[in-house]
C-alpha positions in Angstrom: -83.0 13.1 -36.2 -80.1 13.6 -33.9 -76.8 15.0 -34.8 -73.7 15.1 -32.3 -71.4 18.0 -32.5 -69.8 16.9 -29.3 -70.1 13.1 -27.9 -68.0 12.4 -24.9 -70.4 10.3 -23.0 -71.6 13.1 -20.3 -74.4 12.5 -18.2 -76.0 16.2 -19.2 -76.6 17.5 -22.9 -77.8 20.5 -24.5 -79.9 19.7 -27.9 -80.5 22.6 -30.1 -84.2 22.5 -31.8 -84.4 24.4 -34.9 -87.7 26.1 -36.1 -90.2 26.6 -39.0 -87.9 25.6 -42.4 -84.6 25.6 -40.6 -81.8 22.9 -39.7 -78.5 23.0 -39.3 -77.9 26.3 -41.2 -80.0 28.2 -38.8 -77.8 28.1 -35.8 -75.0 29.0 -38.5 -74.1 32.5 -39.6 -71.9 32.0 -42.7 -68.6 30.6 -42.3 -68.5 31.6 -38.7 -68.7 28.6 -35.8 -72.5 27.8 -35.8 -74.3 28.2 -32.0 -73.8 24.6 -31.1 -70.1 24.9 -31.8 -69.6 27.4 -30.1 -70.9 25.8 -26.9 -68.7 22.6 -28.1 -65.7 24.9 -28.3 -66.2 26.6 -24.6 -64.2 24.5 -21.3 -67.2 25.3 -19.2 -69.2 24.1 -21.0 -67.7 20.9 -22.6 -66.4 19.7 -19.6 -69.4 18.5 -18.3 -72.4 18.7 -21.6 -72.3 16.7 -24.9 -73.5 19.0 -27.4 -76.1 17.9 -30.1 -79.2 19.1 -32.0 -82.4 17.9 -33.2 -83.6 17.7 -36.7 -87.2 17.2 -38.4 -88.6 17.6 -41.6 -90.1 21.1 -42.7 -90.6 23.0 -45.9 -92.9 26.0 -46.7 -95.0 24.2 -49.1 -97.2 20.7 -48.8 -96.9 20.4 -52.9 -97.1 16.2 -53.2 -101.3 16.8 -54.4 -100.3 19.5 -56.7 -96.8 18.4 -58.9 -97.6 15.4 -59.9 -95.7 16.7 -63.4 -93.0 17.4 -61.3 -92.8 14.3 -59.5 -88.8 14.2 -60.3 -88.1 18.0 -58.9 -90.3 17.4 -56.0 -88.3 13.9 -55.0 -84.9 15.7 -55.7 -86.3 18.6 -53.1 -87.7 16.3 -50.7 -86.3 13.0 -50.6 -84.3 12.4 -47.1 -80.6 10.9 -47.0 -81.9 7.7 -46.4 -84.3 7.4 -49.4 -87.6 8.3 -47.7 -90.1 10.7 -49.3 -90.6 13.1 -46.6 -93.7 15.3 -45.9 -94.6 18.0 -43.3 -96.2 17.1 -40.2 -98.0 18.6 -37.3 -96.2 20.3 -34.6 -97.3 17.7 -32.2 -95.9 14.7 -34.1 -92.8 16.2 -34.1 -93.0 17.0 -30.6 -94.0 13.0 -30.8 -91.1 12.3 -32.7 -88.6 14.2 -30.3 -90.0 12.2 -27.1 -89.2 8.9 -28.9 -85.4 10.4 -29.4 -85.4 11.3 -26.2 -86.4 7.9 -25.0 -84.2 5.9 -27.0 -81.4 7.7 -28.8 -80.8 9.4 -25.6 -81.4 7.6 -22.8 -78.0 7.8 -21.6 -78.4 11.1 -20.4 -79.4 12.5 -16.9 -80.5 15.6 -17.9 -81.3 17.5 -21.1 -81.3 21.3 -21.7 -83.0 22.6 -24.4 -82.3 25.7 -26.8 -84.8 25.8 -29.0 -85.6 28.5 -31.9 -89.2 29.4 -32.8 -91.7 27.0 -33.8 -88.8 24.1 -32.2 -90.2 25.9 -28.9 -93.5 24.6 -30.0 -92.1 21.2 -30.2 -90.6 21.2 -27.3 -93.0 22.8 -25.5 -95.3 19.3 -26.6 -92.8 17.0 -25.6 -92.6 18.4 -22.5 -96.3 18.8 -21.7 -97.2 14.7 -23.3 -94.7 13.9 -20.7 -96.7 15.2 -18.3 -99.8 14.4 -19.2 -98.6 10.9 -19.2 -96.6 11.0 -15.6 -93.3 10.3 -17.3 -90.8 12.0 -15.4 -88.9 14.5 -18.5 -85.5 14.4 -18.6 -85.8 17.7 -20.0 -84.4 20.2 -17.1 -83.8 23.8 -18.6 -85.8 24.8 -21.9 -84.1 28.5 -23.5 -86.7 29.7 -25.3 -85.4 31.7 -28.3 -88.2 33.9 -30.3 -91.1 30.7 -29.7 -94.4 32.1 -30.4 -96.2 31.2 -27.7 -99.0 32.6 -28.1 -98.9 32.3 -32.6 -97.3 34.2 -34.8 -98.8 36.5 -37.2 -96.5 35.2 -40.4 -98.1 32.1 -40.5 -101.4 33.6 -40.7 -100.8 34.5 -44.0 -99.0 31.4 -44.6 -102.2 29.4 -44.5 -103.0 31.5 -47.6 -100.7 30.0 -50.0 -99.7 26.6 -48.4 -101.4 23.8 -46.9 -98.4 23.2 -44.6 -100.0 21.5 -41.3 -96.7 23.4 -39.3 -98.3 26.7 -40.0 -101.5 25.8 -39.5 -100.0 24.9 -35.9 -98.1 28.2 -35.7 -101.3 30.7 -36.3 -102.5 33.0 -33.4 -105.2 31.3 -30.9 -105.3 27.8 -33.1 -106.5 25.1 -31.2 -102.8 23.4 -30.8 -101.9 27.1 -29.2 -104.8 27.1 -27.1 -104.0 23.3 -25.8 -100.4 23.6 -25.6 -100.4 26.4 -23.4 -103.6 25.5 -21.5 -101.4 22.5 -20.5 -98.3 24.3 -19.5 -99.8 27.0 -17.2 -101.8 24.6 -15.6 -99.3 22.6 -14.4 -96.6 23.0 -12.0 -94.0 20.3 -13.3 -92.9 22.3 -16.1 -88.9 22.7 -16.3 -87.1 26.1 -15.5 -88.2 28.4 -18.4 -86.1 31.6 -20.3 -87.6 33.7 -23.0 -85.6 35.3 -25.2 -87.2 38.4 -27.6 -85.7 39.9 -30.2 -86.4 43.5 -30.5 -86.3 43.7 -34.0 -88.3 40.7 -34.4 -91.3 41.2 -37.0 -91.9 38.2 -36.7 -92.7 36.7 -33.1 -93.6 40.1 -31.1 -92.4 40.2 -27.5 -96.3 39.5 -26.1 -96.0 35.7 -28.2 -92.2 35.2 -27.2 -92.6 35.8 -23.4 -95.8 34.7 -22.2 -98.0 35.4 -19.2 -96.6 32.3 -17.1 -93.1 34.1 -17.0 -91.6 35.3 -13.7 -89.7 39.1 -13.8 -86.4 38.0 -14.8 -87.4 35.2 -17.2 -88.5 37.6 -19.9 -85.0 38.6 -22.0 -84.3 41.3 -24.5 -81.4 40.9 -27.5 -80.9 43.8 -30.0 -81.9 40.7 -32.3 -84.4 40.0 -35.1 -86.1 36.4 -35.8 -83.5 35.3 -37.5 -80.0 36.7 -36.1 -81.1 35.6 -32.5 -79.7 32.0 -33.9 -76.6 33.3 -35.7 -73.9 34.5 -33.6 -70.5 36.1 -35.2 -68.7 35.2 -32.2 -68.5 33.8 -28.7 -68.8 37.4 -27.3 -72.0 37.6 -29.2 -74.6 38.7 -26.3 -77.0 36.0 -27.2 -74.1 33.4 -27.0 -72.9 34.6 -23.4 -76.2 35.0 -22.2 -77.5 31.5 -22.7 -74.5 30.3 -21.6 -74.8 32.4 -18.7 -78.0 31.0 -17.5 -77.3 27.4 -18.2 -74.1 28.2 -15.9 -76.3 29.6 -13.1 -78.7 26.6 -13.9 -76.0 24.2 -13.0 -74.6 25.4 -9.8 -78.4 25.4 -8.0 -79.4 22.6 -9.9 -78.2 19.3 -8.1 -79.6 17.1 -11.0 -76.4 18.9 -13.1 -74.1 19.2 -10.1 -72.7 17.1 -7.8 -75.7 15.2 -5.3 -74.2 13.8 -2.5 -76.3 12.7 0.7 -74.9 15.5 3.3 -73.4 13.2 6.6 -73.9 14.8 10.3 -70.4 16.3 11.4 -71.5 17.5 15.0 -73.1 14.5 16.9 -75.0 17.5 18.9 -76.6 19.3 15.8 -80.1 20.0 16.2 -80.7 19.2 19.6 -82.7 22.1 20.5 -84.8 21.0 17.5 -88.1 20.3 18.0 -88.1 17.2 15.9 -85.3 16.1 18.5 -87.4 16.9 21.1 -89.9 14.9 20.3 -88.1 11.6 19.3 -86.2 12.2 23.1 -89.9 12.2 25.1 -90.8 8.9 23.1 -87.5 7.6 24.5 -86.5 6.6 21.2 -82.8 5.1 20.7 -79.7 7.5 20.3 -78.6 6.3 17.2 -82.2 6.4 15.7 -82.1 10.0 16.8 -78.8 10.1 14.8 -80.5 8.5 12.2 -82.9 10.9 12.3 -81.2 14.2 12.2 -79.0 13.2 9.5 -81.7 12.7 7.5 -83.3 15.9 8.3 -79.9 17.6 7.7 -80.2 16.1 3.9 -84.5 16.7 3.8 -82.8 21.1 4.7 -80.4 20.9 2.1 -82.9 19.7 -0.6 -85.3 22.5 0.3 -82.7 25.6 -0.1 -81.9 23.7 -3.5 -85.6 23.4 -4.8 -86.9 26.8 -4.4 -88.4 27.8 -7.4 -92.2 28.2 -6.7 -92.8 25.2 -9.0 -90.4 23.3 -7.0 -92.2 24.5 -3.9 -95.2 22.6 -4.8 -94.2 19.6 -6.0 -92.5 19.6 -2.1 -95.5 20.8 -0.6 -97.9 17.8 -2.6 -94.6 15.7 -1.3 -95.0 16.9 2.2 -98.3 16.0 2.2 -98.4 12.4 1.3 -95.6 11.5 3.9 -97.8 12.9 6.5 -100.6 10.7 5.0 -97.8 7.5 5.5 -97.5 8.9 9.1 -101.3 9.7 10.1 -101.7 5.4 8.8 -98.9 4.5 10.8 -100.1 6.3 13.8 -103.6 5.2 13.7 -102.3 1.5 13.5 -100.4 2.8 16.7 -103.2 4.1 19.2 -105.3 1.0 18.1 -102.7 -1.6 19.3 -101.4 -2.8 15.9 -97.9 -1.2 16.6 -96.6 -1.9 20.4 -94.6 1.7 21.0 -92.8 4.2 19.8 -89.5 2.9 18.5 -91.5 0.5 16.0 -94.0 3.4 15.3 -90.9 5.0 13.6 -89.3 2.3 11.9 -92.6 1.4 10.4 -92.9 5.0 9.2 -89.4 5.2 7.7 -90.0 1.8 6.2 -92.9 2.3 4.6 -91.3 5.5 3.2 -88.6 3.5 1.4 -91.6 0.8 -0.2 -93.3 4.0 -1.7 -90.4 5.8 -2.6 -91.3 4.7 -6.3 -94.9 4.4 -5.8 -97.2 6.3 -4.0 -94.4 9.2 -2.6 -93.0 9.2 -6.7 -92.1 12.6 -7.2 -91.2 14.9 -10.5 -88.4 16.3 -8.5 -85.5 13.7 -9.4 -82.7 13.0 -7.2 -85.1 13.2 -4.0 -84.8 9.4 -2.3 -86.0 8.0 0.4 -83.6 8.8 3.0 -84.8 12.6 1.5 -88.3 12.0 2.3 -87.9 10.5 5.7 -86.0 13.5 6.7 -89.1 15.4 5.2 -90.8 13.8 7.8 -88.7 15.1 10.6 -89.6 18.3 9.0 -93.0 18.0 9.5 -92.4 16.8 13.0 -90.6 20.4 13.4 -93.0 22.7 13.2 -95.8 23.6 16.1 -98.7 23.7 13.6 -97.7 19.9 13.0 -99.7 16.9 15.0 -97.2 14.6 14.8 -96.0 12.6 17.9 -94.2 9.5 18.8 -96.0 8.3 22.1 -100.3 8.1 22.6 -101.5 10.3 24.6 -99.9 13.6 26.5 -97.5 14.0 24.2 -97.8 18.1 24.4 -97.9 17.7 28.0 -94.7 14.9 27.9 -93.0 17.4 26.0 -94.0 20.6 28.1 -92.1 18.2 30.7 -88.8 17.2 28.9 -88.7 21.1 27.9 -88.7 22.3 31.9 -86.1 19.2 32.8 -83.7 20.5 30.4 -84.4 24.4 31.2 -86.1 25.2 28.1 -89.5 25.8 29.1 -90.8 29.2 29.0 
């Protein structure tokens, strides 16, 4: 099911997914480097993806009920490389089928973009969303969407005329898969970064199927393309070649997933001290080097929030957000009733219990966020004005209003 054209253990690979009765040839346009090549061929891109596609079974017709006289034909036609008889199945047990490559054939990897042509848009699209469904974090980052119909496609509406071929059954406008599918994928926000491509030659998949109503302004994308040439390049400095390449580029240098991650350290042991945050920790009378502590993780909680800012990635912080001020409000309670004896420990049981439920109750589909993260996260919340959080009992506005005229920074 999976073929390298590249293997050079990375931690990042692009998989190309083919569509409705393709394979290999479709990302090939005669003797020319196929798509994947290309990629294989380019330093940017080789130096830090291993290139690779995905294959499944697909032929127009379902004719096993129907040849029994041509049993022989029908084997030659149909039999795989490693002697099975294969037959067509559903778009979702393909998607099922791509999930279990994923899982096991692939697990090496860190991240996995996917350029995926037509109906493979379909079975990605249900990889993705079953991963979902079942809270399994996808190791699928970036999905290029090359002429998917989204929303059906009007060829296989009369394809269900002369086959009973369970793929086009999948493909026609407003099936129930369709309706499912998409249902799913507007509904949630933990879908990956999306790019739709249209070909405007396409007879096939019009633009209103290939870019769908969930896309943002610049994620819809034009090629002087049809269904079929939007796969087969001539050359590197074909547009649909630079483009994609373009955007998993861009991708990669605000993604920290594909770049480089490192926790940020605090250079200037006075950053932040007009903070609010700061402030706060300082009228609790809270240890220096917890307040180091402190900033430095606040300094790394900043950084993650410039780097997530896609409005998907805006909510999974913002559900975040809100379960680490649930860990707080517990702690705090605990606090005012005696069960913690002051401040200092009032913290450290916060940030402790933020590093037990880093894999449990604060799991989030944003990878690469860790504890130290999401105790900075806290220090966030502690930031703003609108937020109640405090490190002392009672007074604290008033404590505050105090430590603010001491130090010349009350109004």
């Amino acid at each position: 099911m999976i073929e390298f054209i590249s293997q050079q253990n990375k931690k990042n690979l692009i998989l190309f997914v083919h569509g409705f009765c393709g394979g290999e040839a479709t990302w090939r346009n005669g003797d020319a480097r196929s798509f994947p090549e290309l990629f294989s061929d380019d330093l940017k891109i080789s130096e830090n993806y291993d290139i690779a596609h995905f294959s499944y079974f697909t032929k127009l017709l379902n004719l096993f009920a129907k040849a029994s006289k041509f049993s022989k034909l029908v084997k030659r036609m149909f039999v795989t490389s490693h002697g099975k008889l294969a037959n067509n199945i559903s778009i979702e047990e393909i998607g099922n089928l791509l999930r279990t490559e994923i899982r096991f054939k692939l697990q090496a990897y860190d991240n996995i973009i996917v350029v995926a042509h037509s109906m493979g848009g379909l079975v990605t699209k249900s990889a993705i969303t079953k991963d979902i469904e079942e809270k399994t974090p996808s190791k699928i980052k970036l999905f290029i969407s090359l002429a998917v119909p989204h929303q059906g496609a009007e060829a296989a509406t009369f394809g269900k005329l002369i086959s009973e071929n369970l793929q086009i059954e999948g493909l026609s406008p407003l099936n129930d898969f369709i309706h499912k599918i998409n249902d799913e994928w507007l509904k949630t926000s933990l879908r990956p970064a999306t790019k739709y491509f249209y070909g405007v030659h396409d007879s096939v998949v019009k633009k209103t199927s290939a870019v769908p109503i969930d896309k943002e302004r610049s994620d819809g994308i034009s090629v002087d393309e049809d269904h079929t040439s939007i796969t087969k390049p001539e050359n590197p400095e074909s547009t649909i070649v630079m483009a994609v390449k373009q955007i998993i580029l861009d991708f990669e240098k605000n993604d920290p997933g594909i770049s480089t991650l490192e926790l940020k350290k605090l250079e200037d042991e006075t950053e932040f001290e007009d903070e609010l945050f700061v402030l706060k920790l300082i009228s609790a009378d809270i240890h220096n080097t917890t307040i180091r502590e402190a900033k430095e993780a606040f300094l790394n909680a900043e950084y993650i929030r410039k780097i997530f800012s896609s409005a998907s990635d805006q909510k999974r912080l913002a559900e975040l957000y809100a379960k680490i001020r649930k860990v707080y409000q517990n702690s705090y309670t605990k606090y005012i009733h005696d069960g913690i004896p002051n401040s200092g420990l009032l913290l450290a049981d916060v940030h402790e219990t933020i590093i037990k439920e880093d894999n449990n109750f604060l799991e989030t589909f944003i990878l690469f966020i860790n504890a130290i993260h999401k105790q900075g996260m806290l220090h966030q919340l502690a930031n703003s004005k609108d937020e109640n959080i405090w490190w002392i009992k009672d007074g604290a506005a008033d404590s505050l209003t105090d430590l603010l005229a001491e130090e010349g920074k009350g109004e």
